[in-house]
N, C-alpha and C positions, 0 to 999 in steps of 0.2 A: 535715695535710690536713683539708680538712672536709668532710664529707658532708650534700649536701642529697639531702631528700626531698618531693617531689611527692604527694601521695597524694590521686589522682582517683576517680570512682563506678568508671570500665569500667577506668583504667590507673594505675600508679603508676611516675612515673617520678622515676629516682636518680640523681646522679653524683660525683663525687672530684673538688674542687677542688685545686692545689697553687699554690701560689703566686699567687692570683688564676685560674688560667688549667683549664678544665674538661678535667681528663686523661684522663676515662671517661664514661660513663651508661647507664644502661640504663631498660628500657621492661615491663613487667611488670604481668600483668594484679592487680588489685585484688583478694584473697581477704579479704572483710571475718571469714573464722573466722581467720584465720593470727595464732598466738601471737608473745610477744616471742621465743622459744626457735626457734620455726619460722621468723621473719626470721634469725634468727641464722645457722642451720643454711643457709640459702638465699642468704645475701649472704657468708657466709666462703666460702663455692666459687664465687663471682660476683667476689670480690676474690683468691682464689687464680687461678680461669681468668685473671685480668686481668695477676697477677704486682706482685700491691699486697698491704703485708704491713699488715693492721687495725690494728697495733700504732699505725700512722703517722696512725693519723685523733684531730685532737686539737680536732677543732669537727663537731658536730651541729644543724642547721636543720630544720624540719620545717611544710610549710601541709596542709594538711589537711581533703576536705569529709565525709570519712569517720570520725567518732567514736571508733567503736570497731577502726578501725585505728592511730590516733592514739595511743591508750592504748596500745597494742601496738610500736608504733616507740618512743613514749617508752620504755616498760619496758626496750625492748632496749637506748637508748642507754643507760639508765642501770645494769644490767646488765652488759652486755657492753664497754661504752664509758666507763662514768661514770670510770673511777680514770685515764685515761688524757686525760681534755679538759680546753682549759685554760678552761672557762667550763659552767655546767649547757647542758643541752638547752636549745633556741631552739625553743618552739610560736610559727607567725605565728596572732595575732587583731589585731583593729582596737585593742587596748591596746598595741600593738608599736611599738615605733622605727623608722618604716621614711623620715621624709623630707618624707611625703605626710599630707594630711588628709583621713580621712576623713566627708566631708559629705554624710551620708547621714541620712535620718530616724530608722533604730536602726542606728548601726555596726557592731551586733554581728550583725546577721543576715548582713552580706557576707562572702560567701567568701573563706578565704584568701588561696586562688589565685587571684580578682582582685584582691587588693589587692597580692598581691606583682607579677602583671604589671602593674599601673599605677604601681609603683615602677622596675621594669627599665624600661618604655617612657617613663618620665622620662626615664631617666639619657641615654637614646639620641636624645633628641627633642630635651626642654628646652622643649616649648610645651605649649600645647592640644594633645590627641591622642585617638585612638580606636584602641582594645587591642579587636581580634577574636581569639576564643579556640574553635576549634573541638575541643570535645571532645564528651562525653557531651551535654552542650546546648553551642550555641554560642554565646556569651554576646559583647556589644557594652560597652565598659565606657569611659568619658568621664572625662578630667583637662583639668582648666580651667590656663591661664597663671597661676595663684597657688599650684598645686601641690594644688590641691585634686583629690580620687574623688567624687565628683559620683552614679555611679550607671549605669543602664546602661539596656541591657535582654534576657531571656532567651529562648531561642527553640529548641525542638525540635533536638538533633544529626543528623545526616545518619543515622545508625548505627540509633537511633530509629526514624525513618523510615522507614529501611526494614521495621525490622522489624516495624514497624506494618502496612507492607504487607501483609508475607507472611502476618504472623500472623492478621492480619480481614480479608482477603478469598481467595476459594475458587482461583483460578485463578494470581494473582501473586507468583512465583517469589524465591525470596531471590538478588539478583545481586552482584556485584563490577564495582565503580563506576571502577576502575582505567584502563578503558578510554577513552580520549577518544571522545563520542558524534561520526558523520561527516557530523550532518545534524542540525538543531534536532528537523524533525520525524522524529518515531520509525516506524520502517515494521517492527517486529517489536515485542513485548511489551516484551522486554529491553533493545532500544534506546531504547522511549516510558521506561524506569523511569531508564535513564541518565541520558537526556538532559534528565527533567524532576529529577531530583537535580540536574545540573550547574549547569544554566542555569538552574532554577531556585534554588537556594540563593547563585549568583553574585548574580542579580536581586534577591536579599533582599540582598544586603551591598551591592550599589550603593543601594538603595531606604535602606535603614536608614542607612548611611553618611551620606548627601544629608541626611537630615532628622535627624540626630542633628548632625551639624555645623551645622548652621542654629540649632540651638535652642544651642550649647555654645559657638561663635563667631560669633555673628551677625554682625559687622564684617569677618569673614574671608574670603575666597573659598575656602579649601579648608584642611582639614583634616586634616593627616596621618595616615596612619592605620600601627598595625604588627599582623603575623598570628600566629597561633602555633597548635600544636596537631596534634595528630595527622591530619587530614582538608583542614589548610589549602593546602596543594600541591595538593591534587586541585582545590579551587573557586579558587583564583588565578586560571588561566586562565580565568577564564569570570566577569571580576568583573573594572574599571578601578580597582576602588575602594581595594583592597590596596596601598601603596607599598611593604613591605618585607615578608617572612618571618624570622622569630627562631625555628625552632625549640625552641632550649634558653631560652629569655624567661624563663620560669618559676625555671627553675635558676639562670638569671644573679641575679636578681631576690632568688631566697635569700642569694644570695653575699654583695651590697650590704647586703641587711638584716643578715648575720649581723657582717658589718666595723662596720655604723652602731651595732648595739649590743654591740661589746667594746672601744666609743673608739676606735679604731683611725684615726688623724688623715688617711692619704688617701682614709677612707669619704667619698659623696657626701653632700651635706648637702639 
């Protein structure tokens, strides 16, 4: 089996592959103090509740915008995992095997984690695309018809935002965004904060969308776009601009990398 790992700023998410096919994952919030030994301790009762014996994981993948968790997942694979895989730990950076180029002005500054979803959102596309990734920020990320990461751009997370709200101003309440707003306009406090998160962060991915595909396919009429992330179901409906949700994108995306570099001949190319 092999284990990929996600590891985001607010979450870090994991799963068990077997045979290509995603058997588990979980969702976990990010503790950037947690040792290799305290993963340890935290994912053998996470693979015990699941009824998956450790023994069975024989590939380790890991992207990473978190440093000094990174040092901490490696230590554990190699630790708790090293005598058992049949290839060292997989860190994604821009020096990795993943398919795609990245052409960007320092490819070292891009995040892992886009670079591994602009490999998944390859393999499912095949064209020009645009990868929205709603997490801690929500991040727009652009691959050209020749397989090139081109670049993107960054922009405040919904989660953020809110707590920007609450935090610098006297009177606006920290809410749960869960609820579909019944009206654009807000006729309560609660409902103005909903409704300008919904419809407004929708209106930013149509807005962004429009002019990101303008400048990445100009010859094109539209450009597909795919979602992912922990917040992206909630802004879906309130946005034309989204064609598909991937939740596990990420995790897929490890998968592909981890098969492109152990030769593994039906990796995508």
């Amino acid at each position: 089996m092999l284990l990929a790992v996600d590891v985001g700023n607010s979450h870090t998410v994991s799963g068990l592959f077997r045979d290509g096919r995603l058997v588990v994952h979980w969702r976990l919030k990010s503790d950037r103090d947690r040792t290799a030994d305290e993963l340890a301790i935290r994912y053998h009762a996470l693979f015990q509740m699941a009824g998956i014996d450790d023994a069975a994981i024989t590939g380790f993948i890991i992207s990473s915008v978190v440093p000094t968790l990174e040092t901490s997942w490696l230590g554990y694979a190699d630790k708790y995992l090293g005598d058992q895989l049949a290839s060292p730990p997989i860190r994604v950076d821009h020096r990795t095997i993943t398919g795609i180029t990245v052409a960007t002005d320092n490819p070292a500054e891009v995040g892992a984690d886009r670079i591994v979803n602009a490999v998944a959102a390859w393999h499912i596309l095949q064209q020009a695309l645009i990868v929205i990734d709603f997490g801690t920020a929500i991040t727009f990320d652009c691959v050209d018809g020749r397989k090139r990461y081109l670049g993107g751009t960054i922009h405040p997370g919904i989660s953020i935002s809110l707590d920007a709200l609450a935090g610098r101003t006297a009177k606006l309440p920290r809410i749960d965004i869960n609820t579909t707003p019944k009206q654009v306009i807000g006729t309560s406090t609660v409902s103005a904060i909903r409704s300008g998160m919904l419809y407004g962060f929708g209106g930013l991915v149509d807005r962004m969308v429009e002019i990101l595909a303008r400048e990445l396919a100009p010859d094109r009429e539209r450009v597909p776009t795919v979602a992912t992330g922990g917040m992206a179901h909630l802004v879906a409906p309130f946005t034309a601009a989204i064609d598909r949700i991937e939740p596990d994108l990420t995790l897929n995306g490890l998968r592909l990398i981890h098969a492109m570099n152990q030769g593994d001949p039906d990796a995508p190319h």
